[in-house]
C-alpha positions in Angstrom: -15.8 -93.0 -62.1 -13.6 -90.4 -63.9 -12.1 -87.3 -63.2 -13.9 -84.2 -65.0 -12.3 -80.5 -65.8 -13.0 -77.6 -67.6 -13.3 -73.8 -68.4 -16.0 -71.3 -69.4 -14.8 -68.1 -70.9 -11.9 -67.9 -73.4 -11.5 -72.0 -73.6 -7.8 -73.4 -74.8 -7.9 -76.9 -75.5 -4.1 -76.7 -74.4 -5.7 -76.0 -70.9 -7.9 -78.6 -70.5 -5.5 -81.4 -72.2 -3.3 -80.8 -69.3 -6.2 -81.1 -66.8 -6.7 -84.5 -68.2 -2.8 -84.9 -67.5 -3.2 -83.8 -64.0 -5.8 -85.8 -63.2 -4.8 -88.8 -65.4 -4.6 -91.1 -62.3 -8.5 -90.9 -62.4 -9.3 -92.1 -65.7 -6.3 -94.1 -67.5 -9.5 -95.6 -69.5 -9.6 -92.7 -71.6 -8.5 -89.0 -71.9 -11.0 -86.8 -74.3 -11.1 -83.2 -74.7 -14.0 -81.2 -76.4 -14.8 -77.5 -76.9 -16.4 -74.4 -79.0 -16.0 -70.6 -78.8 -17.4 -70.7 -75.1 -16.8 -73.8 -73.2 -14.3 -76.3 -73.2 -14.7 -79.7 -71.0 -11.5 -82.7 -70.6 -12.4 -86.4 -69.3 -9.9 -88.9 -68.2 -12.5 -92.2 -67.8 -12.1 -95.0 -65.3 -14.7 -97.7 -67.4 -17.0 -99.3 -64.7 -20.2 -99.6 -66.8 -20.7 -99.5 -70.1 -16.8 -100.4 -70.3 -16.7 -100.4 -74.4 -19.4 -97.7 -75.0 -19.9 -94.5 -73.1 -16.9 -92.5 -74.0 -17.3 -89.3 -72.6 -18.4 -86.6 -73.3 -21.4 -87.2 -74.4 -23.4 -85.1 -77.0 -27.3 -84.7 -77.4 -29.2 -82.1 -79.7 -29.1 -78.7 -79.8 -25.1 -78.5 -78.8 -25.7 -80.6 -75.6 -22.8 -81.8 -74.2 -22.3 -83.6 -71.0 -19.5 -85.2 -68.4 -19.6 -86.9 -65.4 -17.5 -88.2 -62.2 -19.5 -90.7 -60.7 -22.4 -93.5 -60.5 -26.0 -92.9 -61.1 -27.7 -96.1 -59.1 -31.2 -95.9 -60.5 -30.2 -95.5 -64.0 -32.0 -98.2 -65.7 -35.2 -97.1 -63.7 -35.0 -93.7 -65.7 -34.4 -95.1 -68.6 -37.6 -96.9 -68.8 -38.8 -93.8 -68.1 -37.6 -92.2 -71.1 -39.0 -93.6 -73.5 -38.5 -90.5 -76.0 -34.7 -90.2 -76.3 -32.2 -91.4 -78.3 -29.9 -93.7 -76.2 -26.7 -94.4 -77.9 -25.1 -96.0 -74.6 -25.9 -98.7 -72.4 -24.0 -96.6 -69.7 -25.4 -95.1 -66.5 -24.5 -90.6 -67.3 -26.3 -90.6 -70.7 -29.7 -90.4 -68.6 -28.6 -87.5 -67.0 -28.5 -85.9 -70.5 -32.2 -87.3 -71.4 -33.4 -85.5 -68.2 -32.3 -82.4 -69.4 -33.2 -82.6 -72.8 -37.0 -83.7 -71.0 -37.3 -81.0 -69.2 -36.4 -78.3 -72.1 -39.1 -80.1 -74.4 -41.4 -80.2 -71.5 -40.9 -76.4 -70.5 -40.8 -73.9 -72.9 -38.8 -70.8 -70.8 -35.2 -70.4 -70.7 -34.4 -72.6 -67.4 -33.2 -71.4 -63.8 -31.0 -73.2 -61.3 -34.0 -73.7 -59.8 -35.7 -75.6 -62.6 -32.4 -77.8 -63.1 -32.9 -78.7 -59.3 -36.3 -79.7 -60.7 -34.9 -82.8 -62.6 -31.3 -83.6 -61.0 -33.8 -84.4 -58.3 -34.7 -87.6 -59.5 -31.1 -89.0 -59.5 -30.0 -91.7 -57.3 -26.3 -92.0 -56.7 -22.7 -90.1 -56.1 -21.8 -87.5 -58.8 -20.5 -84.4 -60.2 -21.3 -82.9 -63.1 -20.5 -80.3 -65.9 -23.6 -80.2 -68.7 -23.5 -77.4 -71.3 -27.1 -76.3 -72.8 -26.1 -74.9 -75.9 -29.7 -74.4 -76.6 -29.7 -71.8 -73.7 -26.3 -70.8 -74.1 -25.7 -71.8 -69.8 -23.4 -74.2 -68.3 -24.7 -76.6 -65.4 -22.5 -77.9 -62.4 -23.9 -79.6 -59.7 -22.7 -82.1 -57.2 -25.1 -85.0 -55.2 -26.4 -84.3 -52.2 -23.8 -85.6 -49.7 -20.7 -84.7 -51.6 -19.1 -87.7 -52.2 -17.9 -86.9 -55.4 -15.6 -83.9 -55.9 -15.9 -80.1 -58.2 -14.0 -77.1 -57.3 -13.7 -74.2 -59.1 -11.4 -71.1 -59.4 -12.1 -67.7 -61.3 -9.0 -65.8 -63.3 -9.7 -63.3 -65.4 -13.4 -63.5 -66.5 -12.8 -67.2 -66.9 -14.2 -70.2 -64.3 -12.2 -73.4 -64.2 -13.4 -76.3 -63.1 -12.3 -79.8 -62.0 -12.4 -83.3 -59.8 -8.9 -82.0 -57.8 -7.8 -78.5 -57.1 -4.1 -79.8 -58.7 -5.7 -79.4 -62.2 -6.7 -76.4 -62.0 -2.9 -75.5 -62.1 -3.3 -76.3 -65.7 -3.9 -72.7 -66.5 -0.7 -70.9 -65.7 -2.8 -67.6 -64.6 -4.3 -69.6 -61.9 -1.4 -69.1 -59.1 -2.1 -71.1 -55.8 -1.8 -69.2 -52.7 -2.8 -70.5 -49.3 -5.9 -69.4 -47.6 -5.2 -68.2 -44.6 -8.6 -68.5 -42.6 -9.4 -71.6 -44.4 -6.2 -73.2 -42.8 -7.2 -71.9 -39.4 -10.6 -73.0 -39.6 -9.3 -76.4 -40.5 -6.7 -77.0 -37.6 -9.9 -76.0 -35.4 -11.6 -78.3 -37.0 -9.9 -80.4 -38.0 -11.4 -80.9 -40.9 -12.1 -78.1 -43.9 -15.2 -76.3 -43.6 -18.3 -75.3 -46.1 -16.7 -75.1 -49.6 -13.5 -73.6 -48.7 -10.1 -75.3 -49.3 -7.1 -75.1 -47.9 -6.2 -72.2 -51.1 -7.3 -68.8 -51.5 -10.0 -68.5 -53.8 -10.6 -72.0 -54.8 -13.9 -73.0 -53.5 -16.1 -76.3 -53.8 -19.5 -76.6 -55.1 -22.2 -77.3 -52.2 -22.4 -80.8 -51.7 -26.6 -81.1 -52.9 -26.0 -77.8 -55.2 -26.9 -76.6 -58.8 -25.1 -73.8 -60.4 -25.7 -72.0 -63.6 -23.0 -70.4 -65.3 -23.0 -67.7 -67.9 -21.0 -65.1 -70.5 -21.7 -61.3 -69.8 -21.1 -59.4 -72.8 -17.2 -59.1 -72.5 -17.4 -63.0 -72.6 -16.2 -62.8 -69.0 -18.0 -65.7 -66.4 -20.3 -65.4 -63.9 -23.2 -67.4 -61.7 -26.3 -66.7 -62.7 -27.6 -68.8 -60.3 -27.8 -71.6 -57.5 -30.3 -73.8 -56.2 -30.6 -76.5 -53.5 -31.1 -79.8 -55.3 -31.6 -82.2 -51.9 -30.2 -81.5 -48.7 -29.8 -84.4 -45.9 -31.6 -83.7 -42.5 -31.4 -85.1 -39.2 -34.6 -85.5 -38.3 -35.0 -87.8 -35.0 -38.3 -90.0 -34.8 -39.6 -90.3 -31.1 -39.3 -94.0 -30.7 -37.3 -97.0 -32.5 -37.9 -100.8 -31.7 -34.8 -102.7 -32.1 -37.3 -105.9 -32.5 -39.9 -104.3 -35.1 -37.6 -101.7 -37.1 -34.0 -103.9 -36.6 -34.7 -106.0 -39.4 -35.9 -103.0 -41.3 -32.5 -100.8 -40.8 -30.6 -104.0 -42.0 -32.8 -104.1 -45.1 -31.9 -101.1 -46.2 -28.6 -101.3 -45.6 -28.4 -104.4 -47.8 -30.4 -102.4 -50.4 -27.6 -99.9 -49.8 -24.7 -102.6 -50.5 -26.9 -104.3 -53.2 -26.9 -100.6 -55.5 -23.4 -100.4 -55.3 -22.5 -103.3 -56.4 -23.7 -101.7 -59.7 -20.6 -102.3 -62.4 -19.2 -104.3 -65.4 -15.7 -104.7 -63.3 -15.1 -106.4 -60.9 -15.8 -105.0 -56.8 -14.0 -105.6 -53.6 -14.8 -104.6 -49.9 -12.5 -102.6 -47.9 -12.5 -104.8 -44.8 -10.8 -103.2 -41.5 -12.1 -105.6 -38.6 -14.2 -102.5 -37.8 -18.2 -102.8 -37.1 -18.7 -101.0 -40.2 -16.8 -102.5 -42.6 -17.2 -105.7 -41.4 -20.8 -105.0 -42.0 -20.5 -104.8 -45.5 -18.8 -107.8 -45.7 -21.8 -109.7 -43.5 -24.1 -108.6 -46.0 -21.9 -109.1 -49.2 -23.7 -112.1 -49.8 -27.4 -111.3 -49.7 -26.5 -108.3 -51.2 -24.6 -109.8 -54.5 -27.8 -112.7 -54.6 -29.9 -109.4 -55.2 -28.3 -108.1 -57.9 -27.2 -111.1 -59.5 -23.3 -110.1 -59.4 -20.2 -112.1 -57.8 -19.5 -112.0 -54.0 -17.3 -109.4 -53.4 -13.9 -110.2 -52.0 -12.0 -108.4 -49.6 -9.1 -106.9 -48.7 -6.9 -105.8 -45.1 -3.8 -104.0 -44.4 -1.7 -103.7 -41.4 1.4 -103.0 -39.6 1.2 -106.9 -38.0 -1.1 -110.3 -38.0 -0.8 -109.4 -34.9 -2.6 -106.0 -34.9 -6.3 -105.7 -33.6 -8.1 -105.0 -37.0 -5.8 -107.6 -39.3 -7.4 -110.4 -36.5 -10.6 -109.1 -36.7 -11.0 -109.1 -40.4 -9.5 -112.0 -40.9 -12.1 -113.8 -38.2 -14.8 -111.9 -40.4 -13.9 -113.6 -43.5 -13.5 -116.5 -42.6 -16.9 -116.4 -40.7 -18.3 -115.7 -43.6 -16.4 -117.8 -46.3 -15.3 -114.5 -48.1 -11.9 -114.7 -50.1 -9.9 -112.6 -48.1 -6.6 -110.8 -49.3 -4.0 -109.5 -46.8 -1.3 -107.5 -47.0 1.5 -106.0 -44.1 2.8 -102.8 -44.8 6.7 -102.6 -45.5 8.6 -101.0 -42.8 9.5 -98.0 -45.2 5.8 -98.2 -46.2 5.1 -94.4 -44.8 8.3 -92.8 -45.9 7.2 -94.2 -49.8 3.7 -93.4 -49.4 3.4 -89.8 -47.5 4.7 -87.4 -50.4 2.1 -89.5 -52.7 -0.8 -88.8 -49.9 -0.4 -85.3 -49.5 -0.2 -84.8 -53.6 -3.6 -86.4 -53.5 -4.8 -85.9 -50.7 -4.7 -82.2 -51.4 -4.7 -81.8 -47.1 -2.2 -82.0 -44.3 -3.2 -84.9 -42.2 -0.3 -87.4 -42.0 -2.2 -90.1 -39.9 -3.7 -91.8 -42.6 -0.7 -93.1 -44.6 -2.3 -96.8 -44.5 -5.1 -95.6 -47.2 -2.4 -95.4 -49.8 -0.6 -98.9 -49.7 -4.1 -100.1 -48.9 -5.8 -98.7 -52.3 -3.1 -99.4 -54.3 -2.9 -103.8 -53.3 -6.5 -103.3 -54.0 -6.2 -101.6 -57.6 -4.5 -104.9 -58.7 -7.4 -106.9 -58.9 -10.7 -104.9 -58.7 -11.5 -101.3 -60.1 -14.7 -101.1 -57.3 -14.5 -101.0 -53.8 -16.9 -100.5 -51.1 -16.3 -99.1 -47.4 -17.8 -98.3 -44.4 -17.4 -94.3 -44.2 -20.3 -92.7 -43.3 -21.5 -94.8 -40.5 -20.4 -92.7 -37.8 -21.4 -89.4 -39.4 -24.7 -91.0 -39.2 -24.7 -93.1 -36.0 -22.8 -91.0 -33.7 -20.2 -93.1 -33.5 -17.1 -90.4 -33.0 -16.1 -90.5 -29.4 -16.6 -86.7 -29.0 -20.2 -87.0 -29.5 -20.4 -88.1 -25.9 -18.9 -85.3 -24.0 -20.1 -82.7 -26.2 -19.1 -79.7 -23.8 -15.8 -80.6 -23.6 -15.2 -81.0 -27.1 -16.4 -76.9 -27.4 -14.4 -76.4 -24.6 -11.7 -78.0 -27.2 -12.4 -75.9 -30.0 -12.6 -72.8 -28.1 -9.3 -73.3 -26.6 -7.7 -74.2 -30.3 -9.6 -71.0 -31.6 -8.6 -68.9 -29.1 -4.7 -69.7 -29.6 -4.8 -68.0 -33.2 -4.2 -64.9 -34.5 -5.9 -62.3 -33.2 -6.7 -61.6 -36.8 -7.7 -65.0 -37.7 -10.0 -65.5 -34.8 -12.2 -62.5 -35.1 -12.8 -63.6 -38.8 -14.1 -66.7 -37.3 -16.0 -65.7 -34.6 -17.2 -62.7 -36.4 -17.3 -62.5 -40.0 -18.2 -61.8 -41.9 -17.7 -65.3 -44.0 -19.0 -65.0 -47.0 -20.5 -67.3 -49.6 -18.3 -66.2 -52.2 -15.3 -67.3 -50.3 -17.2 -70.4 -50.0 -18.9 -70.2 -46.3 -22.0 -71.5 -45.4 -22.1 -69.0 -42.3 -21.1 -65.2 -41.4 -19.4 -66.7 -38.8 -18.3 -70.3 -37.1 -18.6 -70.3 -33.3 -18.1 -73.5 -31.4 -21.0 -73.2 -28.4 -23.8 -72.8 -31.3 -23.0 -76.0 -33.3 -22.3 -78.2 -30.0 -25.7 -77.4 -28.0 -26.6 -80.8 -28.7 -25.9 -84.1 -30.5 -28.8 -83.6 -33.5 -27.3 -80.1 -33.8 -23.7 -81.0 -34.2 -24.5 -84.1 -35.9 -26.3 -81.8 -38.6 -23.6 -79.3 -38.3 -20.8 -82.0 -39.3 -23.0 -83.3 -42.4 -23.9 -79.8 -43.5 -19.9 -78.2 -42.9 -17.7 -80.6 -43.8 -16.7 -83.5 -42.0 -18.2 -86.2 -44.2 -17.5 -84.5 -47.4 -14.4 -82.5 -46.8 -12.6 -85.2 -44.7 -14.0 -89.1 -44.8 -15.2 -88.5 -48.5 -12.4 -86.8 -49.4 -9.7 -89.2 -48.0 -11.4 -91.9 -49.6 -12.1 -90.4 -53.2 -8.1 -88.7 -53.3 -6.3 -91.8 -52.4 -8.4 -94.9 -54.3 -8.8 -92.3 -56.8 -5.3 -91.8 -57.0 -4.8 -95.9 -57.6 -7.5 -95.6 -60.3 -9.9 -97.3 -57.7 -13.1 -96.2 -57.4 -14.0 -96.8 -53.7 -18.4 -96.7 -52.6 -20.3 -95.8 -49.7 -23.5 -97.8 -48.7 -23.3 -96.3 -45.9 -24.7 -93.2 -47.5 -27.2 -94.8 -50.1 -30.5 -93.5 -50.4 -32.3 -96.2 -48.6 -29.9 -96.6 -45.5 -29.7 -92.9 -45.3 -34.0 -93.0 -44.9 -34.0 -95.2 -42.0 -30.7 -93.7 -40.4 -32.1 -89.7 -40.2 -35.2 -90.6 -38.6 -33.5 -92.3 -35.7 -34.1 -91.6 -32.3 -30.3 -89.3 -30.6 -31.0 -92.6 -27.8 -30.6 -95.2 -30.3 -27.5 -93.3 -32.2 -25.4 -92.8 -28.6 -27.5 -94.3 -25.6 -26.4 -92.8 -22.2 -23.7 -95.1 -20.8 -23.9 -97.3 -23.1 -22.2 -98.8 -26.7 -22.3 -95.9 -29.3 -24.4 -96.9 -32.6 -26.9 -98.4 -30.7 -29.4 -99.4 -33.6 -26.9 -99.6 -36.0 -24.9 -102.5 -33.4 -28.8 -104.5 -33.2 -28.8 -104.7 -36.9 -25.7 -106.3 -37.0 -26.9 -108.8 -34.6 -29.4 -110.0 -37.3 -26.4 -110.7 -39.8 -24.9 -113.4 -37.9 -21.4 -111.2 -37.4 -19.5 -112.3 -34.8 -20.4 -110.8 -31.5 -16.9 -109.5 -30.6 -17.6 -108.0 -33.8 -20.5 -106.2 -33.0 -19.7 -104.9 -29.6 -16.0 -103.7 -31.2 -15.5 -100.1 -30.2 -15.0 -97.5 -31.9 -10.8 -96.9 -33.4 -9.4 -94.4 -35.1 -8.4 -95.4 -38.4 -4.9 -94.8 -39.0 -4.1 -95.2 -35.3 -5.4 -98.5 -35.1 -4.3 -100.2 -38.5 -0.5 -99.1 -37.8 0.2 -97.7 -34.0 3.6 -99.1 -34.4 4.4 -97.8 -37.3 2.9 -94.2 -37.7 4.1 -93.7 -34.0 8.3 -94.7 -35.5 7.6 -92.2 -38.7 6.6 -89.8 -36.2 9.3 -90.2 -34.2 11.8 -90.3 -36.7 10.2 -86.5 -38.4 10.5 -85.2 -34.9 13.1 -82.8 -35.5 11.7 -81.9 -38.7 8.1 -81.5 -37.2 10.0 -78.8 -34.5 11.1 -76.7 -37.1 7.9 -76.6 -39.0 6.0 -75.7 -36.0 8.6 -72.8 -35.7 8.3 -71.9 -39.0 4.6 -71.6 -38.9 5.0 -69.1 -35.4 1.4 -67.6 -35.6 -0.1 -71.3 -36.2 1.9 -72.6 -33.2 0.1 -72.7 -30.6 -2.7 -74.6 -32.2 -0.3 -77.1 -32.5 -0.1 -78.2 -29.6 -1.8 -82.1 -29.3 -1.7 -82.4 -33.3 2.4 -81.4 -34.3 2.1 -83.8 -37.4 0.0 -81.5 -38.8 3.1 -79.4 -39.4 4.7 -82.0 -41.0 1.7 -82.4 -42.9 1.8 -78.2 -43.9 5.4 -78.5 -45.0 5.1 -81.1 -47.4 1.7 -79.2 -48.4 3.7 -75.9 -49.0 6.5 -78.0 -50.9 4.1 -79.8 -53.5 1.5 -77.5 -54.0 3.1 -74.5 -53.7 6.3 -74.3 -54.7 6.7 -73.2 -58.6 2.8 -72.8 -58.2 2.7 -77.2 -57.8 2.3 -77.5 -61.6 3.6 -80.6 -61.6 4.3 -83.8 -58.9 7.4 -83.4 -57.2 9.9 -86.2 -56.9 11.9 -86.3 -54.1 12.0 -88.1 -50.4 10.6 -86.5 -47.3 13.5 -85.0 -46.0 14.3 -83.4 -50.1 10.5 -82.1 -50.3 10.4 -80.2 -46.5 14.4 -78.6 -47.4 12.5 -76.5 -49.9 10.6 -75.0 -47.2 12.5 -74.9 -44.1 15.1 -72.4 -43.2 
């Protein structure tokens, strides 16, 4: 896990050093820049495999030059595979490099985006990546197919930047960041970003399941030659699922899931919040680590009180399970310290989530892997507004409907474009909501997965130099979960995650445990707490929501989310957010209020 950066088109060195500065937090293993007259890449490495060897980046023949952000599972499976080239790490990103280098020896043309689909195909596992073909003169980004790791991208003046976090692509001083107004709108609808925007004007994302190819026009100026689709997830429902026959079946692969990820040199922890799905990891954790011959993970809980809901259900988890189990209460001041650090990472303006950063950082102490259970409910309907689908349009019409006049024909209308980083000339609620399989395609496809549950968890364990996995979203889980039957995902009057709840049967998990509903996160690990910071902001929050007249009335049920734009505006804005900003709350939002 690392954080990667970069620039085509007039490189600096002096640039990219600082992108390894900015994103330093993600790789204290090991900060390396490289460059020639086109290109230049930066790598700040966070060692997981390979921890003495596989120094990025990594070089082949013919001016081949590679670096990654992320794991590739089925490494040692390609290797064997590979026969022909010259390994010089034991590390899982070289083989990324071999496949290339394959496929030029194999095909003698100058490749497309297309052909790089072709081979990136064949990888198994959470990445971005930034390979230059010297041979071909092209640079190659692409990003697996579910998003989970991070690249965005910015163009000033003929040149593309590159990076893990929008923050270092501040380290070119023409790059000015100015917020997107539509983007912003589209994410209070939301409430989550959508496609590839972000919440800044002309800094977009690559598609989650994307190649691009990037080349020099004659000025030396930057520009896309090229996309293509590596894999894209589908929702595609089977007609029939027996919980006795195909139970033990989706619990397989969801132990072949846990099993991948406990892939690493370092050792791994489980993020355990009393929930069904984390507690699922942790009822596998066993079987999982006998498979690949690595240590039972431990795990770890925070909360406001040992007497909050998930601090006694993890801790009933376990012990039911003998696990080692480390628990921590937040501090009282624990959201006042932690909130200017989550929107810095975070790079968003929910404030509900303040328990991810005292959480990752307790972790960080003693593991560099962690594994969670996002993903779950993306796949097993297990949001509550999957039920009442109607109403949940009627929701997002009525927040769409209370913006700018401006704003909301852009939305409705268009035309988006896929330069600004849409998927869609237009977003309109009734289309995506006709049904669960549509909407549930709609949220993996536009962004709630990647844009919100991926990115919480990759900006704040990232932040602690934690690299935190999703088994949830493994290749073999993810099989078995798509062809489900919509009945078994959210049966009519009954338990959401239907399937999901009768393979958790078969693990022995407690079965308060299994028939736990649905929480939100944040809510539910500190009510107490999060409700008291709340509170305390109120005044603050007021004046924000005044400040931000046009955006006001969409307000209305979610205020914090002005907190949560203030303190955006003050550290990513201000003095074009260069740097992290120290200060308290109250210091940060007096730089932006009247």
């Amino acid at each position: 896990m690392c954080g990667i950066g970069g620039m085509l088109g007039n490189p600096d060195t002096a640039v990219v050093q600082r992108m390894n500065q900015l994103q330093v937090h993600r790789g204290p293993d090991g900060q390396n820049v490289w460059s020639n007259d086109h290109v230049a890449f930066a790598h700040a490495r966070l060692a997981i495999v390979d921890v003495h060897g596989s120094q990025q980046p990594i070089h082949g023949s013919n001016e081949h030059t590679l670096i990654v952000n992320g794991e590739i599972y089925n490494h040692l499976q390609l290797r064997s595979k590979l026969t022909n080239y010259p390994f010089t790490t034991s590390g899982d990103s070289e083989v990324i490099l071999a496949l290339h280098e394959q496929y030029l020896a194999n095909n003698h043309q100058s490749p497309s985006a297309s052909d790089h689909a072709s081979w990136l195909e064949q990888l198994d596992g959470m990445y971005a990546i930034a390979l230059w073909d010297g041979l071909n003169q092209q640079l190659i980004l692409a990003r697996d197919s579910l998003g989970i790791k991070p690249l965005v991208k910015t163009e000033v003046e003929g040149t593309l930047l590159f990076a893990s976090e929008v923050k270092a692509l501040r380290a070119d001083e023409r790059h000015v960041p100015e917020l997107d107004e539509v983007a912003l709108a589209a994410r209070m609808v939301w409430e989550y970003p959508l496609d590839a925007t972000t919440l800044l004007k002309g800094v977009t994302q690559v598609r989650p399941g994307t190649v691009e190819t990037w080349e020099l026009n004659d000025e030396g100026e930057a520009f896309m030659s090229g996309r293509a689709t590596i894999r894209r997830q589908i929702v595609d429902p089977g007609a029939s699922w027996n919980p006795v026959t195909q139970g033990p079946i989706l619990l397989d692969s969801f132990v072949s899931s846990v099993q991948q990820r406990l892939m690493a040199d370092v050792p791994v922890g489980i993020v355990l919040s009393g929930g069904l799905d984390s507690s699922l990891v942790a009822a596998v954790a066993q079987e999982a680590a006998s498979r690949a011959e690595q240590p039972v993970p431990e795990c770890w809980t925070v909360a406001e009180s040992e007497d909050n809901p998930d601090w006694k259900a993890a801790e009933l988890v376990a012990s039911h399970f003998d696990l080692r189990h480390h628990q921590h209460i937040l501090e009282p001041d624990a959201f006042e310290r932690a909130l200017p650090n989550l929107i810095w990472h975070g790079e968003d303006i929910d404030v509900t989530v303040l328990f991810f950063q005292p959480l990752f950082e307790t972790m960080a102490k003693k593991v560099k892997v962690g594994l969670c259970g996002q993903g779950a409910d993306e796949l097993h309907a297990g949001y509550p507004r999957y039920r009442d689908l109607p109403q949940h349009a009627h929701l997002l019409r009525q927040r769409l409907q209370s913006l700018p006049s401006t704003v909301q024909n852009s939305l409705e209308n268009g035309p988006l474009t896929e330069e600004e980083g849409w998927f869609s000339p237009h977003q309109r609620p009734e289309e995506q909501t006709k049904d669960l399989s549509t909407f549930l395609q709609f949220e993996l496809d536009h962004g709630q997965l990647s844009n919100f549950q991926l990115r919480l968890v990759d900006r704040h364990s990232m932040a602690h130099s934690l690299e935190v996995r999703v088994p949830f979203l493994g290749a073999p889980h993810l099989s078995a979960a798509n062809s489900l039957p919509m009945e078994w995902r959210l049966p009519p009057n009954m338990e959401e995650k239907a399937a999901l709840r009768e393979a958790a049967n078969l693990t022995g998990l407690p079965k308060e445990i299994v028939r736990r509903p649905k929480m939100p996160a944040g809510r539910a690990t500190s009510p107490t707490m999060l409700q008291t910071f709340l509170d305390e902001f109120s005044s603050e929050t007021e004046q924000l929501v005044a400040k931000y007249e046009s955006l006001s009335p969409i307000f209305k049920g979610q205020s914090e989310l002005a907190l949560g734009l203030g303190l955006f505006e003050s550290m990513h804005l201000i003095n074009g957010g260069r740097v992290k900003r120290g200060g308290d709350i109250h210091t940060l939002l007096s730089e932006v209020l009247p």
